[in-house]
C-alpha atoms as a printed R data frame, in Angstrom:
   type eleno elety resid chain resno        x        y      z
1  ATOM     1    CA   UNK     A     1  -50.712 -203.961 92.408
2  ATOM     2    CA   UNK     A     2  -54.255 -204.855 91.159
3  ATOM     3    CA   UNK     A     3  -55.459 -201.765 92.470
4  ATOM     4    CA   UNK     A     4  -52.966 -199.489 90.642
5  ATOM     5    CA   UNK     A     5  -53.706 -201.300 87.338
6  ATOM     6    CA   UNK     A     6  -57.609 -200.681 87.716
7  ATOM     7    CA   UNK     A     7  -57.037 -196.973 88.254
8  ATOM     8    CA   UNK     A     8  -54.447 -196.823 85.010
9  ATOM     9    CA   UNK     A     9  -56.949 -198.551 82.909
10 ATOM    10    CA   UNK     A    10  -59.848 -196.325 84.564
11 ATOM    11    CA   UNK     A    11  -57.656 -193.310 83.525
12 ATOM    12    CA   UNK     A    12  -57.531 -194.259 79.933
13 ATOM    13    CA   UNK     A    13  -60.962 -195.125 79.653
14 ATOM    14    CA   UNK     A    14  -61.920 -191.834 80.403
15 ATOM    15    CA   UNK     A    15  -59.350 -190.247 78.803
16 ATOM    16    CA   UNK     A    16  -60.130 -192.046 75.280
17 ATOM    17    CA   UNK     A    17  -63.796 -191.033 75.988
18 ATOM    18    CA   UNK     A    18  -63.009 -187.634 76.290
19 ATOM    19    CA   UNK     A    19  -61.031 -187.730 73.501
20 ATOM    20    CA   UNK     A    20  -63.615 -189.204 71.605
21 ATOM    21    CA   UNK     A    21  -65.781 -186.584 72.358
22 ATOM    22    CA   UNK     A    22  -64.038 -183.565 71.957
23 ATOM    23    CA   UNK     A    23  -63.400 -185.272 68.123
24 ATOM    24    CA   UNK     A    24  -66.792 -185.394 67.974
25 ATOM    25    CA   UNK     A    25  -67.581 -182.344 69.171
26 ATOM    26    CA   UNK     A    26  -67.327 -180.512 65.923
27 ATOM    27    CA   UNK     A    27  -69.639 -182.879 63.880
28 ATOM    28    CA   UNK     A    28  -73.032 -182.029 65.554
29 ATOM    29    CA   UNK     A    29  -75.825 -180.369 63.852
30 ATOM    30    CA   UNK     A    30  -76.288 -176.834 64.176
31 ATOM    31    CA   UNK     A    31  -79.295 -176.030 66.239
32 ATOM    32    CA   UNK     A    32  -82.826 -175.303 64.180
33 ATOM    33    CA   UNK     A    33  -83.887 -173.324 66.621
34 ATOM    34    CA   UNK     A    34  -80.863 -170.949 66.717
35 ATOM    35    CA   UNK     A    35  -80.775 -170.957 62.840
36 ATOM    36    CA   UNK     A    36  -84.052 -169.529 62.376
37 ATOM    37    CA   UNK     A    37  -83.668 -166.869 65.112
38 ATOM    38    CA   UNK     A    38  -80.629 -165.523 63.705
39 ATOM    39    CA   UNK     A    39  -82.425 -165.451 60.170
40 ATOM    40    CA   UNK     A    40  -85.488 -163.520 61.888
41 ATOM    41    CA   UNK     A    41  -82.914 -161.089 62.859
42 ATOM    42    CA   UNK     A    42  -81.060 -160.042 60.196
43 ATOM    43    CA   UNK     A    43  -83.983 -159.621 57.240
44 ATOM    44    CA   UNK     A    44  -85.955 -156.205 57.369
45 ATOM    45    CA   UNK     A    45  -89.258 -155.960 59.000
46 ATOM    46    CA   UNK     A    46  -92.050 -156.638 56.311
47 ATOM    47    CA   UNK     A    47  -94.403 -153.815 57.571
48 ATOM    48    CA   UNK     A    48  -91.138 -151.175 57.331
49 ATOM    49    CA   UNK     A    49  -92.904 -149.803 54.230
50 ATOM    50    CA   UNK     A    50  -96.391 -149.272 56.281
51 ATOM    51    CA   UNK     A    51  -95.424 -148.558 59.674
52 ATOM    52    CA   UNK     A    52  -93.435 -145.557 60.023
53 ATOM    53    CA   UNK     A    53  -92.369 -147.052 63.817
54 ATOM    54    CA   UNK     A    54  -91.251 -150.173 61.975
55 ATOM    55    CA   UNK     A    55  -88.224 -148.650 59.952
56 ATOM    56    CA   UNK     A    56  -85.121 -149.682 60.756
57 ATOM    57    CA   UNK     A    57  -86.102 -153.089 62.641
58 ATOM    58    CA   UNK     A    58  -85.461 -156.690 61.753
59 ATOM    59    CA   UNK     A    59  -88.454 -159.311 61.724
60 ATOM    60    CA   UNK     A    60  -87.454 -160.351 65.135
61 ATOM    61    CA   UNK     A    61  -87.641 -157.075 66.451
62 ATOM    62    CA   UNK     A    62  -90.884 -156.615 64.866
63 ATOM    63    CA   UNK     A    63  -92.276 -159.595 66.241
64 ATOM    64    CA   UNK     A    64  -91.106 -158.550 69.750
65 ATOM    65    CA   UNK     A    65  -93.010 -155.111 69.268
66 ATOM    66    CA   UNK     A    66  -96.170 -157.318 68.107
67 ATOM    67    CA   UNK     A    67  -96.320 -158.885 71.805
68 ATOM    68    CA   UNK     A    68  -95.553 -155.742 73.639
69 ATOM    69    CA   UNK     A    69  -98.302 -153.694 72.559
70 ATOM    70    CA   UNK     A    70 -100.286 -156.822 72.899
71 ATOM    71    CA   UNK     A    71  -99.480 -157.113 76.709
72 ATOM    72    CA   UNK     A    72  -99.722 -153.490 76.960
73 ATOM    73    CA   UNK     A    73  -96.505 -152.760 77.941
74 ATOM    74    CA   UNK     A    74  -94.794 -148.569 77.432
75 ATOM    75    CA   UNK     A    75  -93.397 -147.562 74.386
76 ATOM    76    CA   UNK     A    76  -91.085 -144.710 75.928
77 ATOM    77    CA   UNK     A    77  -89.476 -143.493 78.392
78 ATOM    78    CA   UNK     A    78  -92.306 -140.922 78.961
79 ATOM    79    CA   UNK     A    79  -95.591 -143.508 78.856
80 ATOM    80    CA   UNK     A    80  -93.348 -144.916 81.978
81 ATOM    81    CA   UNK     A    81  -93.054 -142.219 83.449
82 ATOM    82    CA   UNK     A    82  -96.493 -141.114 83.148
83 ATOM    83    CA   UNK     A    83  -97.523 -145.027 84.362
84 ATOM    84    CA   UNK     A    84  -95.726 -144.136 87.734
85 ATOM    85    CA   UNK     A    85  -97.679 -140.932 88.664
């Protein structure tokens, strides 16, 4: 009998714990991180107006381009290409 009672009150610890936390679940803070990513990615890229390759991308995108002609890496389908001959 003892053991039965330590299992039911095991069972509604854990049960009032994951209540608890699926209450609280709702009340975090949003991420920083996440936040400023998603506002890099929806305003327009600030060198739209002096790159002509920049039109149409978001400051995230633009950033992304930065670092990949940095490291060198193709810009087409063709500079591929032409990398695997």
């Amino acid at each position: 009998m003892r053991l039965r009672k330590r299992y039911v009150f095991g069972a509604s610890v854990l049960a009032g714990a994951g209540l608890f936390l699926l209450k609280n679940k709702d009340k975090r803070e949003p991420d920083p991180l996440k936040e400023y990513l998603t506002h890099l990615d929806q305003d327009l890229s600030p060198d739209a107006d002096k790159d002509p390759d920049e039109v149409g991308l978001t400051k995230l995108d633009s950033i992304y381009r930065a670092e990949w002609q940095a490291n060198g890496y193709p810009r087409s389908q063709k500079e591929l290409e032409d990398l695997e001959k």
